[in-house]
N, C-alpha and C positions, 0 to 999 in steps of 0.2 A: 970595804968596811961595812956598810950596810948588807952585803949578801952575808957578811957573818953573822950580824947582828942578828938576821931573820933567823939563820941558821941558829943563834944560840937560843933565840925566844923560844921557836918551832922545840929543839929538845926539851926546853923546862915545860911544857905546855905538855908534851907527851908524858914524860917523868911526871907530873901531876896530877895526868888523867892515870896513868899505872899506878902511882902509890893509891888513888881514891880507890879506884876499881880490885885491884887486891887486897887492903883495909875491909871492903864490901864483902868480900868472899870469904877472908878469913873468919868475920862475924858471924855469916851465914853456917860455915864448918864448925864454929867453935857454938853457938848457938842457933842449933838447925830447928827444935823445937819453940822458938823463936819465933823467925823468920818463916820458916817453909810455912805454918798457919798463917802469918801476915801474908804472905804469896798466897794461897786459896782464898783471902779473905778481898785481895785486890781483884782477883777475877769473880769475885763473885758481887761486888760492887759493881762492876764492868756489866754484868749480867743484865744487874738490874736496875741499874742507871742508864748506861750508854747505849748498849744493845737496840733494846725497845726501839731507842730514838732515832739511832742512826743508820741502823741498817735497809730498813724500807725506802728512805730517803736515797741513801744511798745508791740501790738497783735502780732507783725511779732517775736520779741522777746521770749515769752512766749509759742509760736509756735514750734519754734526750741526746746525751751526746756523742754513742755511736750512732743514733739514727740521722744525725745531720739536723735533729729540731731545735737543739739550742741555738745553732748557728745562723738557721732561718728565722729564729725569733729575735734575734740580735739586732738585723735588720732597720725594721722599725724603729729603733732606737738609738738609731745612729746620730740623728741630731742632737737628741737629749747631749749622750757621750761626746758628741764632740764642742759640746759647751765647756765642759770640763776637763777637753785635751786629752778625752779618753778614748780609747778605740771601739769602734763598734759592737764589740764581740763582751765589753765593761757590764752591759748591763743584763745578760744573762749570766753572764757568770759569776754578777751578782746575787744575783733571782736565786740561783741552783743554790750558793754556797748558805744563802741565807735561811734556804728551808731547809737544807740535810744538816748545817752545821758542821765542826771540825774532826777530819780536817779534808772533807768532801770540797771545799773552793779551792783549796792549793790544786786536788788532787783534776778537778778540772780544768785550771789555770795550764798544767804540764801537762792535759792532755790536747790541749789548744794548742801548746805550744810546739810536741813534739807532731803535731801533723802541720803546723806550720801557719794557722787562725791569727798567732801572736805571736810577736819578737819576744829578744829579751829583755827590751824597753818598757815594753807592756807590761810584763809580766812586774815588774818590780812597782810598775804605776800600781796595779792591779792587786800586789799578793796583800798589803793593807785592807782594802776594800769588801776582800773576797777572805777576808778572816775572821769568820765568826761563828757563834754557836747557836744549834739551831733550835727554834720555841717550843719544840716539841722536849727537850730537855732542860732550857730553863723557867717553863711553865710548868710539866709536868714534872721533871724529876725533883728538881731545886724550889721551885714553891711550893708545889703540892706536896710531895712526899717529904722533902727536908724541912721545912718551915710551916709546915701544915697549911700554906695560905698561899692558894695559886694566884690572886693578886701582887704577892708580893712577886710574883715571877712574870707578871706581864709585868709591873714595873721594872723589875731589872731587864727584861726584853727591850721594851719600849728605849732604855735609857742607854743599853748595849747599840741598839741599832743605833741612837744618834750618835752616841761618839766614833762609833766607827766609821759613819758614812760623812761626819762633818770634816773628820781631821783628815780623813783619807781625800775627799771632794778637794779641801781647802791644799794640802800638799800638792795633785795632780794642778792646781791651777796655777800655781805659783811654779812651776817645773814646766819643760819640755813640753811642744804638743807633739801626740803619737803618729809616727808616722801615715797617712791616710792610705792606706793597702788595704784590697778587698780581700772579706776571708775565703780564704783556701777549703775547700771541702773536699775532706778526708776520704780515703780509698772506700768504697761500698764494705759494711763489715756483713760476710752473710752468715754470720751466725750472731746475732747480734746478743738477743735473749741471754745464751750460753757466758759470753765474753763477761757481758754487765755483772750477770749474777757471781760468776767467778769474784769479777776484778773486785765488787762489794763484799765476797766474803773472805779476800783475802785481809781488805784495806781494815775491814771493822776486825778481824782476829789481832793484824798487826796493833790495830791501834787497843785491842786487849791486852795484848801483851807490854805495851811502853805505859799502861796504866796501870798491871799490876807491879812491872820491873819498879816502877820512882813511886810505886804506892809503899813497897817495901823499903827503897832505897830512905822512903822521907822518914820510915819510921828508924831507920837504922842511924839518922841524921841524929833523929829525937832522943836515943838511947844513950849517944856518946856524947849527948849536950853539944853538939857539934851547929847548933842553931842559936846557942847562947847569945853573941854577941848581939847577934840583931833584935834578938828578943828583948834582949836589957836595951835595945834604941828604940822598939815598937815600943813598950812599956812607957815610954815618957807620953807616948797618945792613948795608948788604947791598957786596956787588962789584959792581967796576962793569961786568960782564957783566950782572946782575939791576937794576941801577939801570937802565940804558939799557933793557932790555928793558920794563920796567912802565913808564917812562915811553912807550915805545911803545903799549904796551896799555893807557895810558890815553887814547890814542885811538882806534887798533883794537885791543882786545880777541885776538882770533886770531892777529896778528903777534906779540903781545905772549907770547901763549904758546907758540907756536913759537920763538921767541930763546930763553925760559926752558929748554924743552923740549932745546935744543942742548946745555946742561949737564948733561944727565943727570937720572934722576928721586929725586932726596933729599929727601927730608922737605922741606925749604924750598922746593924747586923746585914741588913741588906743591900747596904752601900757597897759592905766590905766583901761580900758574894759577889756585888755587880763585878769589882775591883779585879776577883780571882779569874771569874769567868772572860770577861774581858782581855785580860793578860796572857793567861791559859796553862802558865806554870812550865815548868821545863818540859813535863812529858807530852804537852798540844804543843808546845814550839815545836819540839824537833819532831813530830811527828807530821807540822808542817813543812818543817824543811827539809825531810826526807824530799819531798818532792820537789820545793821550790829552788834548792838549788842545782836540779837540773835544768831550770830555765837560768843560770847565772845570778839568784838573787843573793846579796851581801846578807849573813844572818845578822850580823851587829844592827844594821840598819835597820832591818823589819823586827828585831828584837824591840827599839828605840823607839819606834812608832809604836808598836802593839800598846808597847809601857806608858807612853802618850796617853792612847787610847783607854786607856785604865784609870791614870786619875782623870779623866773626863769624863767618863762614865761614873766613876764614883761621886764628882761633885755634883752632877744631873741626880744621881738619886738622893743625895743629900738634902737638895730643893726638893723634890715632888715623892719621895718615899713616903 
């Protein structure tokens, strides 16, 4: 009875992803002048938002960690991490994900993991921790350029890191301690230089493209009033300038704070950025979980935490914005 059960969910769940996804396409063929400018108009946001910030990060990223130097620099910190029932390898892979940003900490978390540095106990401690974005895009891109005030973007920096690292710290303690295994180091890569730069220019193209795909999908949401309902439930908080916009940024993130950003930067306007950035919207989640559930990790879970992580972040800038 239950294997049926799964079996009848699993079809509705497909049946629903194929009506959305052909709805999508039909839109697109029936209004290509539309659409196909909103698709040049997401990669070129991508250009000049995301690019700058991630991609240097990125090769510098991939560096440390085919050379074996994140692993070595782990180390040292093995006590800190094992205060918080973390494994050794927690607090570099902190470090990395915190300076390149998403979704560079998944994408090292699965490289730990498939040489073997981490389980896949770790990795689910870990994929919260190691999820977040980096200040070189919410100082520069989202202060500076969007809100004209790159203080507002150390504030939502500042307010990002605490939620992420208090709720991820306080979950890992209250959970499992990680197995105490020393890390594995990885086969010698001798091309090392070549690999980084590849593996960074596929990861930042990939992740242009799931930011120009749900940059257009959100607009294609916005056309058919397909965001209504939530709107008329944000509306009883916020305007419905800020309504429409988060519901935007809960599918891409970056559009979503650029609409925000339109209205000036007050106290709530950059609450509601910390909120998006934080989250990450559909197109940063699955762009994390492209990787993380190669290490085994549940998305509902790491969806639940991120969401966590969001209004905490949001109440933090609410005080100190």
């Amino acid at each position: 009875m239950k294997l049926k059960k799964r079996k009848i969910s699993r079809y509705v769940k497909y049946a629903l992803l194929c009506a959305a996804l052909l709805s999508f396409a039909a839109a697109i063929i029936i209004y290509p002048e539309r659409y196909v400018n909103c698709c040049f108009q997401g990669f070129a946001m991508w250009a000049e938002c995301v690019l700058p910030s991630l991609f240097p990060f990125m090769v510098i990223t991939l560096i440390f960690v085919k050379t074996g130097i994140a692993e070595k620099a782990s180390l040292p910190l093995k006590r800190v991490t094992g205060i918080f029932k973390l494994p050794p390898a927690a607090g570099a892979c902190f470090l990395l994900s915190l300076c390149s940003g998403y979704p560079a900490g998944s994408r090292v978390l699965t490289e730990f993991y498939e040489n073997g540095s981490l389980s896949s106990t770790d990795c689910k401690k870990l994929a919260p921790l190691c999820s977040t974005s980096g200040p070189l895009f919410i100082i520069g891109s989202v202060g500076y350029k969007m809100f004209g005030d790159k203080y507002a973007g150390i504030k939502i920096l500042i307010a990002h890191i605490l939620a992420v690292t208090v709720s991820s710290l306080l979950i890992s303690l209250f959970s499992r301690k990680s197995a105490d295994q020393p890390l594995k180091r990885a086969p010698a890569d001798k091309n090392v230089l070549y690999n980084a730069f590849y593996g960074a220019v596929i990861s930042v193209t990939v992740a242009g493209g799931f930011i120009a795909f749900f940059f257009v999908f959100a607009k294609f949401f916005a056309d058919f009033n397909l965001f209504l309902p939530l709107e008329k439930f944000l509306c009883l908080f916020l305007n419905e300038t800020n309504a429409s916009a988060i519901c935007t940024g809960l599918i891409e993130a970056t559009t979503g704070c650029r609409a925000i950003a339109l209205s000036g930067a007050n106290k709530l306007n950059v609450a509601l950025a910390g909120f998006l950035i934080t989250f990450g919207g559909v197109s940063i989640l699955l762009q994390q979980l492209s990787y993380l559930t190669k290490a085994q990790i549940k998305p509902l879970r790491f969806i639940a935490v991120k969401l966590l992580q969001a209004f905490l972040c949001f109440g933090i800038l609410m005080l100190i914005a």
